[in-house]
N, C-alpha and C positions, 0 to 999 in steps of 0.2 A: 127740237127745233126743226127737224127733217119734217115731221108729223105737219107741222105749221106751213113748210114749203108747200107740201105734199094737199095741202087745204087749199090754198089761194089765198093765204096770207101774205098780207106784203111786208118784202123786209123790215122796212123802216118802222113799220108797224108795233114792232117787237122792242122798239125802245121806248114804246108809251106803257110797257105793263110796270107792272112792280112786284119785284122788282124787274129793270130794265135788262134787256138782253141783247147786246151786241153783236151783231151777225158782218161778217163781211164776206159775201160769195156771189162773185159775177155772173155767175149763172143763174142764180135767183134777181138778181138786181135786172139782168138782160129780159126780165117776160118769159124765162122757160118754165116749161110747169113741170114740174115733179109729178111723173107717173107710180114713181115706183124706186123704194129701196133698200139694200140689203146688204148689213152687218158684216164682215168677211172676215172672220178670225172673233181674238180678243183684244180688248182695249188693251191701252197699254198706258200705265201712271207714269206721272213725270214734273213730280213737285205735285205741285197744286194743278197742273195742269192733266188731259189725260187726250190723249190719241189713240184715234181709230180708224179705219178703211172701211171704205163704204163702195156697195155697186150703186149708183145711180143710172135710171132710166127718167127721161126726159124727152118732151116734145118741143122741138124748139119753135122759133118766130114762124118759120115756114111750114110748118105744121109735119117736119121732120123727124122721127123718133132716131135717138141717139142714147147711146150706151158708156161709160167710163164709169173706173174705179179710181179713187181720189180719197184721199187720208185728210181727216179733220185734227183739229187741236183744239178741244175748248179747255177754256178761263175760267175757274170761280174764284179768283181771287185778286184784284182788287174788286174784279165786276167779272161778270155772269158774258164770255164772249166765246163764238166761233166762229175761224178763221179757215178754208182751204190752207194744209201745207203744200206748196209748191216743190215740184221737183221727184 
């Protein structure tokens, strides 16, 4: 899904495939473009679910490059989703 960011694919875009893929990250939604990203450790299972940390690089609206590490959670069960965990 990062790969997709990482294109100039649009979020929303990702709910027309099939199957559908559920995204929700402000930072793709806001116009930043995904320069660049990198895996930071190992995933980590948790039910059906699985969590990971990620370095993102990104150039935002301003043409600003910007750096943060941020932990994912994606879904395959009921559906195919990834969410930022906050916090």
């Amino acid at each position: 899904m990062l790969d997709e960011w990482k294109a100039g694919t649009d979020m929303n875009g990702m709910k027309q495939r099939y199957p559908p893929i559920y995204v929700t990250e402000d930072l793709w939604r806001g116009s930043n473009k995904l320069d660049e990203y990198t895996l930071l450790g190992e995933s980590e299972k948790l039910g059906s679910n699985i969590r990971f940390q990620v370095k993102l690089k990104w150039t935002n609206k301003s043409g600003k490059a910007v750096e943060k590490s941020v932990r994912y959670i994606v879904t395959t069960d009921p559906a195919l989703t990834m969410v930022r965990e906050e916090g």
